[in-house]
MDTraj code that builds the backbone (N, CA, C; nanometers):
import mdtraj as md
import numpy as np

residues = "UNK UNK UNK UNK UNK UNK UNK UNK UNK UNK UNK UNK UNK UNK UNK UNK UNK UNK UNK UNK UNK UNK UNK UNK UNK UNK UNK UNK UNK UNK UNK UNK UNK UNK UNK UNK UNK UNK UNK UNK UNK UNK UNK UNK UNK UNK UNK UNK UNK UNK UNK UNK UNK UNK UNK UNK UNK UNK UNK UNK UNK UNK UNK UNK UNK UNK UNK UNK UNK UNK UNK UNK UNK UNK UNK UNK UNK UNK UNK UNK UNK UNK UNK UNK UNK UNK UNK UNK UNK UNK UNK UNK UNK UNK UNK UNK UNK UNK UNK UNK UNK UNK UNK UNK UNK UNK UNK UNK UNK UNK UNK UNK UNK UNK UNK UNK UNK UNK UNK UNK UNK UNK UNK UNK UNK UNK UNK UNK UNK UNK UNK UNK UNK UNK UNK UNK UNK UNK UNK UNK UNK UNK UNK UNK UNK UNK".split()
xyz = np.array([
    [15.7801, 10.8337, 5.9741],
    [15.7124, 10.8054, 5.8493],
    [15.7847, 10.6927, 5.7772],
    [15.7128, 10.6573, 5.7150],
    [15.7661, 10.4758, 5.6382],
    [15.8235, 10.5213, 5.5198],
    [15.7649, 10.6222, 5.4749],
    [15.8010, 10.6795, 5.2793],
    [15.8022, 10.8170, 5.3246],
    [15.8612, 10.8818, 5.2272],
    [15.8799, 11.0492, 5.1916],
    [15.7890, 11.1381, 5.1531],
    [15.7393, 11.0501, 5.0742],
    [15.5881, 11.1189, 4.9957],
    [15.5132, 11.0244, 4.9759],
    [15.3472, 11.0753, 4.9940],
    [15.2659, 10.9806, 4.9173],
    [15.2884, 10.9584, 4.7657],
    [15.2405, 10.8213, 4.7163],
    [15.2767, 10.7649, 4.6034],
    [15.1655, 10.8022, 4.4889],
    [15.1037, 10.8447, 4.5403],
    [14.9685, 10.9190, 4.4701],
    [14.9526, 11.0204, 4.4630],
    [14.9502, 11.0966, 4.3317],
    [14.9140, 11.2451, 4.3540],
    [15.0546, 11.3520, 4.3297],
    [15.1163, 11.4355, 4.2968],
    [15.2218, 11.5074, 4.2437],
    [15.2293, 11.6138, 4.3306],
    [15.2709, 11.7406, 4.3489],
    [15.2932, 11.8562, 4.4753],
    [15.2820, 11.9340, 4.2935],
    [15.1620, 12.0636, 4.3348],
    [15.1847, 12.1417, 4.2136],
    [15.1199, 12.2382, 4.2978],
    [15.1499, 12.4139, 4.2427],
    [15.0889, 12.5238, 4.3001],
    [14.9335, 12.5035, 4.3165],
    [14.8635, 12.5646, 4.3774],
    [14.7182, 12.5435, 4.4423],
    [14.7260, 12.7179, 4.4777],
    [14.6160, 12.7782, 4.3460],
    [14.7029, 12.9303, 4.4059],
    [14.5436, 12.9556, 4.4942],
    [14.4823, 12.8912, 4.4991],
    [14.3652, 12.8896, 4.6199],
    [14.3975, 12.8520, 4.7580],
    [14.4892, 12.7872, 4.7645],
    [14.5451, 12.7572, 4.9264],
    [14.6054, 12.8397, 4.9780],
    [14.6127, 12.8556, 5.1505],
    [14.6630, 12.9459, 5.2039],
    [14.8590, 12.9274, 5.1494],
    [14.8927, 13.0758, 5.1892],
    [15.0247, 13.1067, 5.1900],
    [15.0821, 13.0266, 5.3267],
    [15.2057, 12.9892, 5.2908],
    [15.2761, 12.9899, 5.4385],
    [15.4103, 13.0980, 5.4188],
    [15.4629, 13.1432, 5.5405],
    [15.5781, 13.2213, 5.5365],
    [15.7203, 13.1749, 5.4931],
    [15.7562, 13.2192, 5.3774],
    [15.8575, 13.2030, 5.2834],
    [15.9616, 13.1688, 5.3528],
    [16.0097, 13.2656, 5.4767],
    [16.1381, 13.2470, 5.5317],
    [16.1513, 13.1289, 5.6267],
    [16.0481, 13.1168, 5.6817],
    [16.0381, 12.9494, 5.7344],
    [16.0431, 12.8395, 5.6339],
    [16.0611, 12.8363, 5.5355],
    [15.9693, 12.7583, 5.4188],
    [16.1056, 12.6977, 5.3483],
    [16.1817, 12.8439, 5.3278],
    [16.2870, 12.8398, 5.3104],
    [16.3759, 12.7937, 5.3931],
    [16.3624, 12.8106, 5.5006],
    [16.5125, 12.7673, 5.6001],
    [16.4830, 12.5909, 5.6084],
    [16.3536, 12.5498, 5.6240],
    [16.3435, 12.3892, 5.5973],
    [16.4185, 12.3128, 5.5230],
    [16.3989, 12.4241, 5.3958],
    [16.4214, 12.3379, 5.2886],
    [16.5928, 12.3215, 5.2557],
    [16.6449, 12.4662, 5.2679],
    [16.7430, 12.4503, 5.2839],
    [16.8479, 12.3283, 5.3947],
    [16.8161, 12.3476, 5.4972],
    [16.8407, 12.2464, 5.6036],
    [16.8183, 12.1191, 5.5245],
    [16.7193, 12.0323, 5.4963],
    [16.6884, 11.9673, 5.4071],
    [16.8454, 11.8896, 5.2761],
    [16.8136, 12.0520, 5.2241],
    [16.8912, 12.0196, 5.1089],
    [17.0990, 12.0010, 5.1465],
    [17.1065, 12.0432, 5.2851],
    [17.2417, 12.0037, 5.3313],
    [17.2538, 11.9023, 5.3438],
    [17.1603, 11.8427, 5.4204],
    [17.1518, 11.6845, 5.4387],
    [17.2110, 11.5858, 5.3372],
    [17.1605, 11.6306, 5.2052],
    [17.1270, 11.5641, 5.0942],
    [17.2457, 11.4978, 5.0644],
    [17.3307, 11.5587, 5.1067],
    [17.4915, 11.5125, 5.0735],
    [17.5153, 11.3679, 5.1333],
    [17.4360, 11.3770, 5.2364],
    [17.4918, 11.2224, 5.2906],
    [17.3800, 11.1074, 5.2499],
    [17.2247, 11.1915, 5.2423],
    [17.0951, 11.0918, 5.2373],
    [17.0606, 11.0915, 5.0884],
    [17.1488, 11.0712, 4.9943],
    [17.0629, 11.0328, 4.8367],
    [16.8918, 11.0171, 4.8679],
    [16.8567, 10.9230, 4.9580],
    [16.7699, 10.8828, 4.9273],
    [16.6086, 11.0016, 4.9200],
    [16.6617, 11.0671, 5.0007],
    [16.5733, 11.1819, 5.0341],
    [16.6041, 11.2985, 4.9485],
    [16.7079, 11.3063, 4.8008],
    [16.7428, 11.4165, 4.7483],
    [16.5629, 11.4473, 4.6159],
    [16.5400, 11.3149, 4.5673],
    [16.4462, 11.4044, 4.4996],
    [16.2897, 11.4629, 4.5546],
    [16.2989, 11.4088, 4.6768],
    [16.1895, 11.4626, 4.7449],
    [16.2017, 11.6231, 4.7752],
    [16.3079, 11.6705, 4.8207],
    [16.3433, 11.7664, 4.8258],
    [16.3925, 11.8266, 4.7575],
    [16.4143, 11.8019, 4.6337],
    [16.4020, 11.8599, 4.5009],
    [16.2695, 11.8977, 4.4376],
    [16.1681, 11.8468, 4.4922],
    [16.0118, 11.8240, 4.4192],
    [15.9652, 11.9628, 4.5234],
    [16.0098, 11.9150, 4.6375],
    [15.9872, 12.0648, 4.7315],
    [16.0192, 12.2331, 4.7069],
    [16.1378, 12.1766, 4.6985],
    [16.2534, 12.2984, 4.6899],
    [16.2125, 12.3956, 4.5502],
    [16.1233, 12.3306, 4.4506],
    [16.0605, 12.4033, 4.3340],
    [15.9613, 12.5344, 4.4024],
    [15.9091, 12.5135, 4.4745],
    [15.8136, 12.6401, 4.5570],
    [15.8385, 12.7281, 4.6462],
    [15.9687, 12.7357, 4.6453],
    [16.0178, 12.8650, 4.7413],
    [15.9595, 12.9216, 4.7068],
    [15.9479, 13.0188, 4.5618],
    [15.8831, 13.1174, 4.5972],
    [15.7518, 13.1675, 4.5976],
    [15.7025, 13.0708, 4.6366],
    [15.5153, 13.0575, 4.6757],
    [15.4629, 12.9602, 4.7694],
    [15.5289, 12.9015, 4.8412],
    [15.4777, 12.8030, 4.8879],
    [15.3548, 12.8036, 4.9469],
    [15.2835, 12.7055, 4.9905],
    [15.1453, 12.6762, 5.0271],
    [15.1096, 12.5531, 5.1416],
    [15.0804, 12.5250, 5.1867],
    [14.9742, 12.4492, 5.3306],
    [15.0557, 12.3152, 5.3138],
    [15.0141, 12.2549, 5.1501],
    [15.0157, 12.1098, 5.1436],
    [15.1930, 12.0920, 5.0835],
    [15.2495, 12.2331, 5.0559],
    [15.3869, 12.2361, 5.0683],
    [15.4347, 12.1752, 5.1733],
    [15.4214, 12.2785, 5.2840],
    [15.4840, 12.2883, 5.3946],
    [15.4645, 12.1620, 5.4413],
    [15.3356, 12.0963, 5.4424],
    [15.2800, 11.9548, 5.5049],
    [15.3924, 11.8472, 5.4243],
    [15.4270, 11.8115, 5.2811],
    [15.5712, 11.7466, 5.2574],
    [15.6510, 11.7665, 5.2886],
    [15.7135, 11.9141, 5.2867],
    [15.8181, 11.9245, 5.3686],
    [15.8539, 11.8504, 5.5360],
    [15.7658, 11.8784, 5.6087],
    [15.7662, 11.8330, 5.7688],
    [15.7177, 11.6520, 5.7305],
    [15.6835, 11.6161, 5.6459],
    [15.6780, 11.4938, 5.6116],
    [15.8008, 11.4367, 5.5641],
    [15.8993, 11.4746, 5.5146],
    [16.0549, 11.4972, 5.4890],
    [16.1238, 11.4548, 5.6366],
    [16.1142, 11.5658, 5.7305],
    [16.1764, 11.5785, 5.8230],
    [16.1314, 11.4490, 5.9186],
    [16.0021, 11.4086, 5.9496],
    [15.9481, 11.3198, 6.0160],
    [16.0403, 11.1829, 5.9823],
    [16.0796, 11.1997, 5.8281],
    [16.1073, 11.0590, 5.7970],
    [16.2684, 11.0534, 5.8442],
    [16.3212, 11.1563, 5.8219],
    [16.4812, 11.1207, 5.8739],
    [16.4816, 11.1709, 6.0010],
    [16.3933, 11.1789, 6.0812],
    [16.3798, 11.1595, 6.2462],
    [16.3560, 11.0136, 6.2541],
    [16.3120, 10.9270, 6.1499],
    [16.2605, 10.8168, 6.2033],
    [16.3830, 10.7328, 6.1306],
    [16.4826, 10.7795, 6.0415],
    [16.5703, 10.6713, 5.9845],
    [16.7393, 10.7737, 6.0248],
    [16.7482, 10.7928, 6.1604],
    [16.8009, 10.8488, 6.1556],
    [16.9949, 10.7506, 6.1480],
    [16.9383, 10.6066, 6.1188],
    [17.0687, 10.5466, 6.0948],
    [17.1084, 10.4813, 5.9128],
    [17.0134, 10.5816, 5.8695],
    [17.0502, 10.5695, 5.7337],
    [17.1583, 10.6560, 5.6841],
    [17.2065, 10.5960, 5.5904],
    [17.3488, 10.7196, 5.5373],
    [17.3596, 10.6164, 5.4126],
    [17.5244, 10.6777, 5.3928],
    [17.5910, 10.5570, 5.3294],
    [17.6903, 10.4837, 5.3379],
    [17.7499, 10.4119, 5.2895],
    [17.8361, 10.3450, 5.3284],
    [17.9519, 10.2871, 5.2274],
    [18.0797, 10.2484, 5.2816],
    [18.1605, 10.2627, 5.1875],
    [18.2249, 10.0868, 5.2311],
    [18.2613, 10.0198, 5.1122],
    [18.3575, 9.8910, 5.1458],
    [18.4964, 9.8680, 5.0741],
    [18.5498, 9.8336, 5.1553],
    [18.7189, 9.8130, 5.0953],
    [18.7144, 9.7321, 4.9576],
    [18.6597, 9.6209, 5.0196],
    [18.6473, 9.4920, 4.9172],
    [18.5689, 9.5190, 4.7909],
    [18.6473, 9.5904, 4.7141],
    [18.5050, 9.6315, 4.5711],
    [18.6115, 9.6464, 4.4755],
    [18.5545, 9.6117, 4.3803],
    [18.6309, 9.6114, 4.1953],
    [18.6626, 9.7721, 4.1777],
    [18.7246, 9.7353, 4.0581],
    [18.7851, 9.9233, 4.0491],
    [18.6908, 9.9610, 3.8704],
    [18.5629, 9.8823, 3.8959],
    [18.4709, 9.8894, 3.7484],
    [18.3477, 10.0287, 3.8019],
    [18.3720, 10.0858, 3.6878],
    [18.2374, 10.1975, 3.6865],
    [18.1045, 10.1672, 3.6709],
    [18.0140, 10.1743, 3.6842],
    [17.8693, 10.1426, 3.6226],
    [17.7679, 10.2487, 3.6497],
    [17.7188, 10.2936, 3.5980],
    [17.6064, 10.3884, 3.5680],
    [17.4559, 10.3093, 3.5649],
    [17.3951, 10.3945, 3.6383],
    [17.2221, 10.3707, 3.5908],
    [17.1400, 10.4982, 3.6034],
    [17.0933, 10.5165, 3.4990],
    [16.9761, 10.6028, 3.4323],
    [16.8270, 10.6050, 3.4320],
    [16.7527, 10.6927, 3.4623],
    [16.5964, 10.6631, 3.4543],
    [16.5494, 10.8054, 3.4368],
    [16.4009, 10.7664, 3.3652],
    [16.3304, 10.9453, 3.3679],
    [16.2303, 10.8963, 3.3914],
    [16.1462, 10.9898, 3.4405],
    [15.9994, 11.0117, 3.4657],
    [15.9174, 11.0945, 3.3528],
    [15.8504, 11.0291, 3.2500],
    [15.8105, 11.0897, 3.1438],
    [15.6840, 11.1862, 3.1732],
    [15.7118, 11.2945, 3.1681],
    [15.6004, 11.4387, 3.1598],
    [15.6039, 11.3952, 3.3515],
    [15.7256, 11.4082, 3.4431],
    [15.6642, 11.3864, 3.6020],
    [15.6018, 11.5665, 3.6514],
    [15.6680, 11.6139, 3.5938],
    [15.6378, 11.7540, 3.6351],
    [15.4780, 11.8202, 3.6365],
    [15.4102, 11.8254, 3.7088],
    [15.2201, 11.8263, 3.6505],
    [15.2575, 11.9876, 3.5880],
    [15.3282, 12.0829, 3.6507],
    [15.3077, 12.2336, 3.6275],
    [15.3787, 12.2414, 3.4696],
    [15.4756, 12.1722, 3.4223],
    [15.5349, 12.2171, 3.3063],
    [15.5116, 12.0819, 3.1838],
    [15.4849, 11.9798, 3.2451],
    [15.5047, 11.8888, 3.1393],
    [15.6021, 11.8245, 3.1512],
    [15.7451, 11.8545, 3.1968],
    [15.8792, 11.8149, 3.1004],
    [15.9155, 11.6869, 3.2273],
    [15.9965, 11.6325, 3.1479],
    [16.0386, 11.4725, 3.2164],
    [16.1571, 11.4959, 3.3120],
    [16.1610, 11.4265, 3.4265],
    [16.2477, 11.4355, 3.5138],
    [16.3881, 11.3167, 3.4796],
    [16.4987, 11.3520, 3.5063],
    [16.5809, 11.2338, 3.4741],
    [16.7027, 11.2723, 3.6229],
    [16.7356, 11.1042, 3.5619],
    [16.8110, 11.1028, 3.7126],
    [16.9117, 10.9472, 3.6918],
    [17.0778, 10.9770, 3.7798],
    [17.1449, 10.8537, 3.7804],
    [17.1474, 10.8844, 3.8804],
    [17.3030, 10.7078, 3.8472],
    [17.3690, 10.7097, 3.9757],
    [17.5078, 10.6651, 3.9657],
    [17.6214, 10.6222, 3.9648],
    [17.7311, 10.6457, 3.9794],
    [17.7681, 10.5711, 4.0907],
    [17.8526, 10.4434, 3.9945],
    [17.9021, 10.3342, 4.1404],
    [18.0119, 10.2809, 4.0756],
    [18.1227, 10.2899, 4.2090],
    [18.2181, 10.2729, 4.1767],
    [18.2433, 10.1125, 4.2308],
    [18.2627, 9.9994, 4.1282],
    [18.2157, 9.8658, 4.2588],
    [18.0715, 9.8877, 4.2995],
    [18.0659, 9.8579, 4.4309],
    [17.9205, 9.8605, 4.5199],
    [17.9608, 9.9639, 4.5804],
    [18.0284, 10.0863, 4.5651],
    [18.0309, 10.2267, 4.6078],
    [17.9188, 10.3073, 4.5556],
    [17.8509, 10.3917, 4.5994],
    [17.7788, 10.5235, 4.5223],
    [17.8902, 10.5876, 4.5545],
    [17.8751, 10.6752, 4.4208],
    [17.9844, 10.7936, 4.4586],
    [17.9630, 10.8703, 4.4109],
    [17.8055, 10.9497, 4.2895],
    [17.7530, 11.0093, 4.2689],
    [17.6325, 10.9995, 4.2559],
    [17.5372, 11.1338, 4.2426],
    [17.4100, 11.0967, 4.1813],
    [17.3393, 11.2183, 4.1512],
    [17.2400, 11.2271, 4.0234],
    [17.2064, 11.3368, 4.0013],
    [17.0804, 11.3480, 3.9756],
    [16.9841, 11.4407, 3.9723],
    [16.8472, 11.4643, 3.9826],
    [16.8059, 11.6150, 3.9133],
    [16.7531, 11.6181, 3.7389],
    [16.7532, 11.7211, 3.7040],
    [16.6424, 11.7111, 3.5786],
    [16.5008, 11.8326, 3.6263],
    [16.4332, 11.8129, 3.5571],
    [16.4901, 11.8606, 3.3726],
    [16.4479, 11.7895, 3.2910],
    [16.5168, 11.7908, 3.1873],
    [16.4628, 11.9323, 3.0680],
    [16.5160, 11.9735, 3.0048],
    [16.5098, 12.1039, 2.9408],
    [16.4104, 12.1670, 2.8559],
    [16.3884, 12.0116, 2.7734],
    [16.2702, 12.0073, 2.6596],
    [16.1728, 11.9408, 2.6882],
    [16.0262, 11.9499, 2.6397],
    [15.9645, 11.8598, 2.6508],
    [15.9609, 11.7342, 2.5695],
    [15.9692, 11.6155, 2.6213],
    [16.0067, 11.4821, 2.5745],
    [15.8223, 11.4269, 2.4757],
    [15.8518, 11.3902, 2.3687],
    [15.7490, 11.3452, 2.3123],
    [15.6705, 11.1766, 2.3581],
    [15.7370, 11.1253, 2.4019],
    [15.7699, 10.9436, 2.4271],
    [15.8224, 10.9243, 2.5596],
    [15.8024, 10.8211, 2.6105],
    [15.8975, 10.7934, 2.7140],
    [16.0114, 10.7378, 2.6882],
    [15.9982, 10.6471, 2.5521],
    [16.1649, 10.6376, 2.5154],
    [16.2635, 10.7862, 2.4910],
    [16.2162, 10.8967, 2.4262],
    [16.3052, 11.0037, 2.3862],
    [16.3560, 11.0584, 2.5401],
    [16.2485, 11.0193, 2.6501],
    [16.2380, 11.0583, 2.7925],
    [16.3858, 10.9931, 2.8559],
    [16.4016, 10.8477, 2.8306],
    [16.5239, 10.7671, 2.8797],
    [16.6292, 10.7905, 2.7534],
    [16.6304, 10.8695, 2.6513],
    [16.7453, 10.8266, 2.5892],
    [16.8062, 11.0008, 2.6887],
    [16.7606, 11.0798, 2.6754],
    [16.7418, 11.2373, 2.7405],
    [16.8466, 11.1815, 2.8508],
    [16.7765, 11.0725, 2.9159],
    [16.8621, 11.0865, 3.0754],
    [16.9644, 10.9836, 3.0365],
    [16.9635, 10.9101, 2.9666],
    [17.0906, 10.8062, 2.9375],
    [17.1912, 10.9062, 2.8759],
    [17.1819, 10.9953, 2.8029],
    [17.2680, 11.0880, 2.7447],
    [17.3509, 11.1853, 2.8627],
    [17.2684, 11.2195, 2.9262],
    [17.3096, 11.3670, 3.0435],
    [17.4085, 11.2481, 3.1557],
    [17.3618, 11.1170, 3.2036],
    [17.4347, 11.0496, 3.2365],
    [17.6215, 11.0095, 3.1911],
    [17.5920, 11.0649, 3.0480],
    [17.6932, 11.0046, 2.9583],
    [17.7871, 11.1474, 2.9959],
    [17.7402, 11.2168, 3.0088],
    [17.8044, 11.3585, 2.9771],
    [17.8531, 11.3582, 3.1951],
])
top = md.Topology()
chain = top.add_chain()
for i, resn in enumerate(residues, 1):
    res = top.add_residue(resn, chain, resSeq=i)
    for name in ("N", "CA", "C"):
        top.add_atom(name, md.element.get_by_symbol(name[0]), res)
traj = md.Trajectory(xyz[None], top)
């Protein structure tokens, strides 16, 4: 697969679709979410997943194995580290205002570079519901700060 998810359209319960079995559903995702340590790039996809353990459904399971397809197909992605880099911090911040379709609330998310190192990164739907998309980025510029 070229992308993780389609770019259209959000993953929300469908309590009309069939069930799939939890404990399979679960062990994906988990597997998945070990990964995550080395593949940033694939952490909020599987964060968007990992919300339906405990119900999952058809067009679940179908992202999930759409997940897996893609780091079968990039399986020389990771990250990478260089000697030659400044000893300066820099941060970057972003939210997704109201990304959540089931609750409303805004998703926020950095990243953490040390030089041209990553050396952290975080992905956490945010607590309150955000009125603006500015109150949305000050939300994640703050949790960044902290």
């Amino acid at each position: 697969m070229a992308t993780l998810m389609p770019t259209t359209g959000k993953l929300q319960s469908n309590p009309g679709e069939k069930s799939v079995v939890q404990k399979l559903y679960r062990s994906m995702i988990w597997s998945l979410l070990y990964i995550t340590a080395t593949r940033p790039d694939i952490a909020f996809s599987v964060g968007c997943c990992a919300t339906f353990q405990a119900d999952p459904r058809e067009s679940h399971l179908k992202s999930v194995k759409r997940i897996i397809r893609y780091v079968n197909g990039t399986l020389d992605y990771g990250l990478s580290y260089s000697m030659d880099t400044n000893d300066s911090l820099v941060t970057y911040s972003d939210a997704d205002w109201e990304g959540c379709v089931e609750y409303r609330k805004s998703t926020s998310g950095g990243c953490f570079y040390v030089g041209q190192n990553l050396i952290a990164w975080h992905i956490k739907k945010q607590n309150s519901k955000s009125l603006s998309t500015c109150e949305a980025e000050y939300i994640a510029a703050g949790t960044c700060c902290t």
